[in-house]
N, C-alpha and C positions, 0 to 999 in steps of 0.2 A: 301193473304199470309197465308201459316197454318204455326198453331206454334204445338210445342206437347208437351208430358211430359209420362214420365216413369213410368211403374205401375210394381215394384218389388217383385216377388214373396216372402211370407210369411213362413218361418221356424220355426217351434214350437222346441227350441232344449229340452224342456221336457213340459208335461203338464199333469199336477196333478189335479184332478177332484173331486168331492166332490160328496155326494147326492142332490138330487133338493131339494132346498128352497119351500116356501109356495107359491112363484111366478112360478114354475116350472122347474125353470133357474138351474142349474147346476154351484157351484161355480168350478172358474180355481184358478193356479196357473200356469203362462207360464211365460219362457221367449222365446222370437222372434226374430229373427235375420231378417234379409232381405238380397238378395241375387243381383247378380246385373247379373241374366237373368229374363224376365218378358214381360210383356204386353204391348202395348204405345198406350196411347189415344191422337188423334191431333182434331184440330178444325181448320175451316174454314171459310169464307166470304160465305152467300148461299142466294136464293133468301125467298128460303120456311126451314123450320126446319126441319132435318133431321138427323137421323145416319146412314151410315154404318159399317158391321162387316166382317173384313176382315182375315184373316192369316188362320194357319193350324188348328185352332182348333175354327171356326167359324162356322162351322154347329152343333157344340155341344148346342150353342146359340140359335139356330132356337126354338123358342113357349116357351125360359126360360124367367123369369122376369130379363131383365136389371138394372143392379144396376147402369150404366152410364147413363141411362134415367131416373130412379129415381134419382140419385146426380142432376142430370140440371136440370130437377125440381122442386127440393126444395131449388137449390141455387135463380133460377130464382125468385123465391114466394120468397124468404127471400131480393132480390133486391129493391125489391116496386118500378120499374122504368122501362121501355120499354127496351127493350136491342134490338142490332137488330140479325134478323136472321143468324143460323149459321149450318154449317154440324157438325156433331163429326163424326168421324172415330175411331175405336177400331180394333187393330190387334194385335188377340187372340191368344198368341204365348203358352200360359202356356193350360196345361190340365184341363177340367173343373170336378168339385168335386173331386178335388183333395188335398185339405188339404193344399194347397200352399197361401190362402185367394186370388187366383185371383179376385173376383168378387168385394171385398172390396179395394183391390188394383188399380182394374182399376176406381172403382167409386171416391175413394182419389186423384187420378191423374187427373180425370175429373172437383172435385171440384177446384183443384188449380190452374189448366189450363186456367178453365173459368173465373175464378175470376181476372187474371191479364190479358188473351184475351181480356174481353169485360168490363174492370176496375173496377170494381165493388168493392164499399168500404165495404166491407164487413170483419169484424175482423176473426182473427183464430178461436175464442171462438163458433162465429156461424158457420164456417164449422166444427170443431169437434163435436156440435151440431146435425150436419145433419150426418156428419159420424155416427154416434153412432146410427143413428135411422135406420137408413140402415142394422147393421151388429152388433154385440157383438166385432170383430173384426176393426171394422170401423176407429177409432182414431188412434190407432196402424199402419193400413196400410193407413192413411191420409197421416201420414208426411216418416213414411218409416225406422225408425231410430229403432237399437237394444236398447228390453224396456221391463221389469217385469210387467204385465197383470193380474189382480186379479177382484175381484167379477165375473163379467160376461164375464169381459171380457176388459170391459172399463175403470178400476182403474189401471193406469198406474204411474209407478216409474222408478228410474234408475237401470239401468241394472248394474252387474261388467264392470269393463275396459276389455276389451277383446282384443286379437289380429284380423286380421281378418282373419277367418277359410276358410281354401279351402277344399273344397265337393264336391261330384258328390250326384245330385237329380237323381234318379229312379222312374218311372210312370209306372206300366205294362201295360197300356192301357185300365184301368175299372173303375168306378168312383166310386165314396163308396160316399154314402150317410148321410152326419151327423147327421140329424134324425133318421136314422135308426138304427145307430151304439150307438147313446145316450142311445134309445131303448135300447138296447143289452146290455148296461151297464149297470150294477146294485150293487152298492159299499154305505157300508152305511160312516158314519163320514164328515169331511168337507176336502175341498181342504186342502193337508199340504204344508206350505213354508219351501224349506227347509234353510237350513244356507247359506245362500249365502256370498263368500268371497268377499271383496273388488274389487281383482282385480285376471283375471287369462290369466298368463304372454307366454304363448305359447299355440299351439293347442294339445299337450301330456298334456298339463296341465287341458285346456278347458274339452279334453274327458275322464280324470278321474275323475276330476268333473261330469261332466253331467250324467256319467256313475251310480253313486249313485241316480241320478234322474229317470225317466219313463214318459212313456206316459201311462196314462191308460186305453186311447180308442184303442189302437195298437190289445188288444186280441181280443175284440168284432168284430173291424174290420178286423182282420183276422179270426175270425168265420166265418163271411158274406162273405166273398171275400177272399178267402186261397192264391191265388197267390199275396198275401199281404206279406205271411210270405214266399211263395217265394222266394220274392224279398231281404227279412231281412237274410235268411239263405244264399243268395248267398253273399251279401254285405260282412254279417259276416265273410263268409268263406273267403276274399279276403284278400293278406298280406298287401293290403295300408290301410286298414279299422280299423281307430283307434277307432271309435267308428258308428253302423249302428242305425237307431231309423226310425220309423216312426212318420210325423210332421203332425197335426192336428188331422183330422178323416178320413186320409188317402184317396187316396189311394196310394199318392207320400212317400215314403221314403230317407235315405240321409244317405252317408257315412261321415264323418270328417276323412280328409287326415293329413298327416304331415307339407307340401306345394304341390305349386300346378303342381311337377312334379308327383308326386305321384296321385295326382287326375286324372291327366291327364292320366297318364296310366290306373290305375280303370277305368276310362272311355273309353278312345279308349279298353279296352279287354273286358267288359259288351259289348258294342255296336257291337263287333263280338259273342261274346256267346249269347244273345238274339236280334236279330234287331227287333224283334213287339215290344219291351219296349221301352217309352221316357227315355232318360237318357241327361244330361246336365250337364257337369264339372260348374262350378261357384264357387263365393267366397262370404262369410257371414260375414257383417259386418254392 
């Protein structure tokens, strides 16, 4: 029997960056949405242990380090028990280096899969554990839920009550590299948080808000890779585009619609004006 489990792409709707500390680490300030297009990792009964990598953006994977083979290995070591043999399967739907936390995402989906697969008493406290050692991102896309992200990444809080926001994700097709773009950044002072309201009751509401916010890997990043800003200047220019931002260290960006007719048109008219771009309507919640 395979069972599976959902690995949902990662939205930064702003992320505020600091100078690097004496550990090198760059402090954040993010919050993160998660959206419900993404990855799916499945497991199966097998004689020998095995992965395979499958979907449209499965050769991007070829000679990278798997974060779903690192998750089953340090779930397995953290078991102290024989498990028996099994496949995982990963089909790569999301673009790679692309500021979505795919790789954290599918490794979170791995960890919770395998843990009720092959039953493993294993508490949350040691998979977010192992998430964390994985990724600065890792905890955040464990469980997948809209959530305020501070030091590294790993100090995690409650987000506002939010409505769930519909969006169209934009990829031009080029991966922007987060160490590269870190590189490129250069900001002195620490991460600032800004006043976060309780609750923000529609999505005109959301992207007025957020609007005060920033990314502030978005310029380096499009230093490095200009069809970054592109992408931001065509979003902008759209009349459903309540608000356009680039999410992580890019090279995905994202509009926030009003509802999801309006996404939906953003998206079917990008996907006739550029078809070499990924573009994907979805909703963040």
């Amino acid at each position: 029997m395979t069972l599976s489990a959902f690995a949902p792409a990662k939205v930064n709707l702003f992320l505020h960056v600091g100078a690097p500390g004496d550990d090198g680490y760059h402090p954040i300030c993010s919050l993160m949405a998660f959206a419900d297009v993404g990855d799916v990792v499945a497991v199966q009964p097998a004689e020998t242990p095995s992965i395979e990598v499958t979907g449209p953006f499965a050769e991007s994977l070829v000679g990278e380090d798997n974060l779903v083979v690192r998750a089953a290995t340090a779930l397995l070591r953290a078991a102290r028990r024989p498990v028996p043999p099994f496949r995982l399967i990963l089909d790569k739907r999301l673009p790679v280096a692309a500021g979505l936390g795919g790789g954290s995402s599918d490794a979170g989906a791995a960890l919770r899969l395998l843990r009720d697969a092959v039953a493993l008493d294993i508490a949350d406290e040691t998979l977010e554990a192992i998430a964390e050692s994985l990724g600065a991102d890792g905890v955040a896309c464990l469980w997948g839920r809209t959530t305020m992200a501070e030091g590294r990444g790993e100090q995690l809080s409650a987000a506002p009550r939010m409505p769930v926001l519909d969006a169209v994700l934009v990829n031009p097709g080029v991966g922007s590299s987060t160490a590269e773009v870190y590189r490129a950044y250069d900001k002195s002072g620490a991460a600032d948080r800004p006043n976060l309201p309780d609750s923000l009751d529609s999505a005109e509401e959301a992207a007025a808000y957020l609007s005060l916010c920033r990314n502030d890997l978005e310029a380096p990043a499009v230093a490095l890779n200009p069809v970054i800003g592109e992408v931001l200047e065509t979003l902008r220019g759209e009349p459903e585009t309540l608000l356009a931002r680039m999410s992580g260290s890019g090279a995905t960006c994202f509009a926030l619609c009003a509802s999801d007719i309006e996404a939906e048109g953003l998206a079917e008219r990008l996907e006739a004006m550029r078809p070499g771009w990924w573009i994907r309507r979805c909703r963040l919640g």
